[in-house]
N, C-alpha and C positions, 0 to 999 in steps of 0.2 A: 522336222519337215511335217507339213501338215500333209490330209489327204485334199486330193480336189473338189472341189465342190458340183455336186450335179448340174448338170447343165453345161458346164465349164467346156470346150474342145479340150480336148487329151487323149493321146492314145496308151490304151491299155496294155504296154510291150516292156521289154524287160528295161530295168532304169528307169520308169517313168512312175510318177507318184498313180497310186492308185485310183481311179475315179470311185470317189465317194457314192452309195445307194441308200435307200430308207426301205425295208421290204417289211409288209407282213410276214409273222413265222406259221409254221403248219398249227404251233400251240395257242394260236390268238394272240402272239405277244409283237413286238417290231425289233427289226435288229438293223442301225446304222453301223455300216463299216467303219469310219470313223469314230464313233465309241469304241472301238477295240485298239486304237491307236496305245501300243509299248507291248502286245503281243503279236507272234507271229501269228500268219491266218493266212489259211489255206482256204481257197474259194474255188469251189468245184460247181461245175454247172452239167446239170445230168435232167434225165427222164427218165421212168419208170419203162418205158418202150425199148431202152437205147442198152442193147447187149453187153457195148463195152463198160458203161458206168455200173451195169451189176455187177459184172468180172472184177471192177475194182472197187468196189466198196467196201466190201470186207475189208481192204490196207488202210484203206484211210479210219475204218471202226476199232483197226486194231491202232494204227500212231495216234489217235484220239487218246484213246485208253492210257497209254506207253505217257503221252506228252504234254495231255493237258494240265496236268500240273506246276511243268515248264515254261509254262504261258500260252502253247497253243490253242487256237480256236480255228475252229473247220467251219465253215457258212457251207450248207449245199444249198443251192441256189436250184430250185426247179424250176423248169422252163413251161410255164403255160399249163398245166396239168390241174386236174381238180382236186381237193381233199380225198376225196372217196375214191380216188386211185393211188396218192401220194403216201396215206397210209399203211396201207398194206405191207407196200414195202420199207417203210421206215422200219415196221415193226420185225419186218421178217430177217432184215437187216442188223436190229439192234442200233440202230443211229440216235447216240444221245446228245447229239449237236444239233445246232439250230438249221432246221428247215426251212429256208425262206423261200417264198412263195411271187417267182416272176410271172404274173398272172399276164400282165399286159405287153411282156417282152422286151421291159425297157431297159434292161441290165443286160439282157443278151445285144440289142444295140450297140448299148452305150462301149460296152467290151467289143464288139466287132466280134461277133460267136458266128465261125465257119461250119463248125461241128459239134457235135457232142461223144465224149465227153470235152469239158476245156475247164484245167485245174491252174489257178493261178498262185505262187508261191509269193507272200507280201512278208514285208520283214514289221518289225517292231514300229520304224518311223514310216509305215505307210508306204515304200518303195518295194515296185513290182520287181522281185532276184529274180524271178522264173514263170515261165509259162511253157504247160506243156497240153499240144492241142493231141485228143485223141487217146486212146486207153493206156492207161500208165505205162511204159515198158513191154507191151505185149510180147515181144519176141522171144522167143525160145520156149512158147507158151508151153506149159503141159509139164514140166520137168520140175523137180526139188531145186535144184538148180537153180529155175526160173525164178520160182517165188523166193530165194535168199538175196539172187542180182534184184527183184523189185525193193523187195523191201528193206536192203541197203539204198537204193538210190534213192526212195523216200526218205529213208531216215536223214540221208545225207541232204536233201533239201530241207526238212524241217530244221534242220541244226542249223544249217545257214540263216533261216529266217529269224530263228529264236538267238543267235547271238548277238 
């Protein structure tokens, strides 16, 4: 299955091929989704403002780590934000995935973005397994507990993408 091509009507929900971007990255480089086609890739759409995507970014720093070897690739996709702000926190984060840079907001469009955060789970052939709008599993915030149920449910989506 190929990915769609920009421009294309498609909605971005679970079963449907993923709509195809071209973005700048934060390093001067370009990342098409569609070049990533036979890995999984997780596409997260956050801001530097936005509480929940800092709460979660550590999971996703650490399944990078754990899965890129596996084939995963993480895109964060920022929403409208400058360098001189995006930085900061890449660094303070540790984010050694591509930062693409939705300057003009046409990927939060194209996606139909209600909220932030909004993490999309794409498998290998470009079809969207999962979408989850809003900060990862939030619930039972605060406890050991908590962060073991998050980061199985991660894990358990990445593995669905990557098989």
């Amino acid at each position: 299955a190929a990915l769609v091509p920009p421009g294309m009507a498609v909605e971005a929900k679970e079963g449907s091929l993923a709509p195809d971007f071209l973005l700048k990255t934060l390093d001067d480089g370009e990342i098409r989704l569609s070049d990533l086609r036979g890995k999984g890739v997780i596409v997260n759409l956050w801001a530097t403002w936005c509480g929940p995507c800092r709460k979660e970014m550590p999971q996703f720093v650490a399944a990078y780590d754990r899965y890129q070897k596996e084939g995963l690739e993480i895109i964060a996709v920022n929403l409208q934000e400058s360098r001189s702000i995006i930085q900061p926190f890449v660094d303070d984060f540790g984010m050694d995935f591509p930062v693409a840079l939705d300057k003009r907001g046409a990927v939060s469009d194209e996606y139909r973005i209600i909220g932030l955060p909004m993490t999309y789970f794409i498998d290998r052939e470009g079809v969207i397994r999962s979408v989850f709008q809003g900060p990862f599993l939030e619930r039972l915030e605060g406890t050991q507990v908590q962060a073991a149920i998050e980061q199985d449910e991660l894990t358990r989506r990445i593995e669905e993408i990557l098989e």
